[in-house]
N, C-alpha and C positions, 0 to 999 in steps of 0.2 A: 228207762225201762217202764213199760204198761201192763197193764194186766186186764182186760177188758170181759173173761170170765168168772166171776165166781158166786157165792152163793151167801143166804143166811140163816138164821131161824124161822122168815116170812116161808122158808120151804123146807130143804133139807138139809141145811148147817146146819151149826151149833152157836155161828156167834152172832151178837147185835148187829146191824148197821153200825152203831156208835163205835165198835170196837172192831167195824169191820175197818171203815176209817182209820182209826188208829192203826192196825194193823197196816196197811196200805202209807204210811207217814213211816212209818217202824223201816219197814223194807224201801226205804225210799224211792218211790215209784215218783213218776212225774202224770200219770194218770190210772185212774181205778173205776171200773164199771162194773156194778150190782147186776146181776143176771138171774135172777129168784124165777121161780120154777111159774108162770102162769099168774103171775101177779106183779105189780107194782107196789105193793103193802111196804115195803123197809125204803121205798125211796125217801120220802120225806124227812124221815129219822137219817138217813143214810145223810141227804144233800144239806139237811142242817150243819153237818160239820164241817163244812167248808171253811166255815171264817175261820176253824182252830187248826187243820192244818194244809198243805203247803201240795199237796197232790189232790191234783184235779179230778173230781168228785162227778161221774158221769151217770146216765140213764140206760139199764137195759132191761130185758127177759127170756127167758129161753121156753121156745113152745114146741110138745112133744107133735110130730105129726107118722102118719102110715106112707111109705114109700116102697113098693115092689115087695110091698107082704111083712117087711121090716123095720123098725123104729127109729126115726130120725127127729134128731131134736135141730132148732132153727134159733140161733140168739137173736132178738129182736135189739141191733145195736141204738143209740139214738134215738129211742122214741121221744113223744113228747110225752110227760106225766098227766098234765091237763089235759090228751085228748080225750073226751066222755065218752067216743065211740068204741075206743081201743078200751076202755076201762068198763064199756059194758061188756064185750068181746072176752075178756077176761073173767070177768063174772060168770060167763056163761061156761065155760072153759072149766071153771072153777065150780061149775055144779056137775058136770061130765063127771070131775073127778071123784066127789063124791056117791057119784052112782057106782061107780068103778068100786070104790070103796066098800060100799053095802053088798054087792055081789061076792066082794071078794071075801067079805067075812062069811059069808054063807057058804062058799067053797073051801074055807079052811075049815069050817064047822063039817062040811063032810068028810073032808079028810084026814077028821079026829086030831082039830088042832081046834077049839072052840075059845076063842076070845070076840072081847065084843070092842065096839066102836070107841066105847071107856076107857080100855085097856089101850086103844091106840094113841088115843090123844094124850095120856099121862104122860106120855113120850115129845110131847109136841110142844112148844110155846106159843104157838099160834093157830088159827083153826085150818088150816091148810094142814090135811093129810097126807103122806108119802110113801112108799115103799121102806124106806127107811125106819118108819116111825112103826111098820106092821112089823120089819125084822125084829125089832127092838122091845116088841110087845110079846112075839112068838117068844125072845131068849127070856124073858123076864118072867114069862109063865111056866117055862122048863120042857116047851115044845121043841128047841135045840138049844144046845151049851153057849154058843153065840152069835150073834144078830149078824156078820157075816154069813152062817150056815146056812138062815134064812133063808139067805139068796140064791146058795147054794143046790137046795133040795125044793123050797117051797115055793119061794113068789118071782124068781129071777127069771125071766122071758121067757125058756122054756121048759119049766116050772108046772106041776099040776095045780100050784095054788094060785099060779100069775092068770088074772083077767084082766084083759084088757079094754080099755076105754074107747069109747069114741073122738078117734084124735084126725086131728084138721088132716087134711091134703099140704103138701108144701107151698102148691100155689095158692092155698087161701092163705097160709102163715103170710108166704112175701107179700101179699094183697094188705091185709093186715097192717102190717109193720110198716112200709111203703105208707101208707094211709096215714097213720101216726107218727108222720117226719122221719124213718127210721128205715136203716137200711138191714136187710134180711139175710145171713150170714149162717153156712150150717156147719155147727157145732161139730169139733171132735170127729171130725170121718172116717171110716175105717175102724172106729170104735165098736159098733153093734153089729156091726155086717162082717161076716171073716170067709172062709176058704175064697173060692174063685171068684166072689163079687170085684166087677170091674169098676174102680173108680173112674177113670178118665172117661167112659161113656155116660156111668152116672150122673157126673158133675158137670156134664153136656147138657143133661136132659134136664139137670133142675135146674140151669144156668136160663133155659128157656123157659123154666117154669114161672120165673119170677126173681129165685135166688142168686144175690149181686156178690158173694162174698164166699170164702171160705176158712177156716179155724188151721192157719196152717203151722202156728206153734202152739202144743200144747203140754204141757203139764205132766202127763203121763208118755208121750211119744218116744219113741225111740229118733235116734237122727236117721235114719233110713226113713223114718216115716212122714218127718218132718222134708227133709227133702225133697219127698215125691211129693207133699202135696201143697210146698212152696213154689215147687218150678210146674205144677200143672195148673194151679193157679195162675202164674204167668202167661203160661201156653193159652190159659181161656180168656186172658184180660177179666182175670176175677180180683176184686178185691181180699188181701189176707188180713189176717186177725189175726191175735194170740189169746192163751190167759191160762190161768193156772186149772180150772173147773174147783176150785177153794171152797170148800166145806167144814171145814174147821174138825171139830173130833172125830167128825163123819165119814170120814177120808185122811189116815195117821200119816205120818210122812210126809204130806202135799203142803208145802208152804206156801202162800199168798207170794205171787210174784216170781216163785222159781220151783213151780212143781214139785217133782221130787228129786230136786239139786240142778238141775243143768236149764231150766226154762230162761232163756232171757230173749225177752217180745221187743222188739224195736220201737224207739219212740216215732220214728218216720212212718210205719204205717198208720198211725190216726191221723196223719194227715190225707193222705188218700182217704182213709174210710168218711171224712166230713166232703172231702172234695163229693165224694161218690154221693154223699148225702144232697147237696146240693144242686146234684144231677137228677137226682130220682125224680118223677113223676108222682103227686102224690096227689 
């Protein structure tokens, strides 16, 4: 079993690389990929623990991009950590967001929610900001009773306090990733887009867009949902992926490796996703 999504404190977890590891050994996975939100920051920490345990200790990231008006995130499986280009690329990604940031405190300031950039990072162990880290600042100052509400009323997508960033195209993300050894894979589908949005056209167009893969066990799925987007993947000769989206306190319930109880990702698909690697153009 693999788990090729999840998260840490370099974004919007709660736990170390080192104990992401561990956790990842715990649940005996035979592989584990770090996916932090726009950075490669906890690989290092992450890949040092190799020599102590026993599950294969892997590279990724997940990059927020705009699609048809609505928010699609793209896991960047495989990259390499050493490329400079994809780690300026990142950097720059990573001052987006803090623009994103600085707006967003001035539109909670207008709408009689005033904290400041202070209040958000108290919440953070790293300088990387999140949404998560503004819920958490919102509940702490007594602007809602709890940092889920947050999302609920203020900063959640369609939200008066949600701004949004300046986020890639998908075909820059695949561009990207592709460039940096790593194959381009979009996260969670059916996640952010709901009523009549058609996936199997979608997953046409971003197939051409650059995107080799798609996330067709996840974590939070229903089996209906896992189904349809295992067997349309086949239909497109797309490569699948699993992984829990693991955030640690961030997300209660979601266990590393078996979402919330039923997640189990086959070890046979990382083999395809290196084959597919292999294949890419980079």
């Amino acid at each position: 079993m693999i788990d090729l999504h999840c998260h840490t404190l370099h974004s919007d977890g709660t736990d170390t690389p080192e104990d992401l590891a561990l956790l990842g050994e715990d649940a005996r996975l035979s592989a584990l990929c770090l996916t932090d939100h726009d950075t490669l920051g906890g690989i290092p920490a992450f890949l040092a623990m190799q020599p102590r345990v026993k599950v294969r200790l892997m590279v990724g990231t997940e990059l927020s991009c705009r699609f048809l008006g609505h928010s699609l995130h793209v896991l960047g499986l495989l990259v390499n950590p050493a490329d400079a280009i994809f780690q300026a690329r990142l950097e720059n990604l990573r001052g987006r967001r803090e623009d994103r940031n600085r707006r967003m405190i001035l539109r909670l300031a207008e709408l009689g929610c005033p904290i400041t950039l202070e209040d958000v990072q108290a919440h953070a162990e790293t300088p990387l900001l999140s949404r998560v880290h503004f819920a958490e600042a919102l509940a702490t100052r007594g602007f809602v009773r709890r940092a889920p509400e947050a999302f609920e009323r203020l900063i959640g997508d369609d939200c008066p306090g949600f701004v949004p960033r300046d986020e890639l195209s998908p075909a820059e993300a695949a561009q990207w990733i592709r460039e940096a050894g790593g194959v381009p894979v979009v996260a969670h589908p059916g996640r952010f887009i709901r009523g009549g949005f058609r996936w199997d056209e979608a997953m046409a167009d971003l197939q051409q867009r650059g995107l080799e893969g798609l996330e067709g066990y996840y974590g939070e799925y229903r089996a209906a949902e896992q189904k349809y987007f295992v067997t349309l993947a086949a239909k497109l000769g797309m490569v699948v992926t699993g992984g829990s989206d693991y955030h640690g306190a961030n997300k209660p319930g979601l266990r590393l490796g078996r979402g919330r109880g039923g997640l189990q990702v086959p070890d046979d698909l990382l083999d395809r996703l290196e084959t597919q690697q292999k294949l890419g153009t980079y």
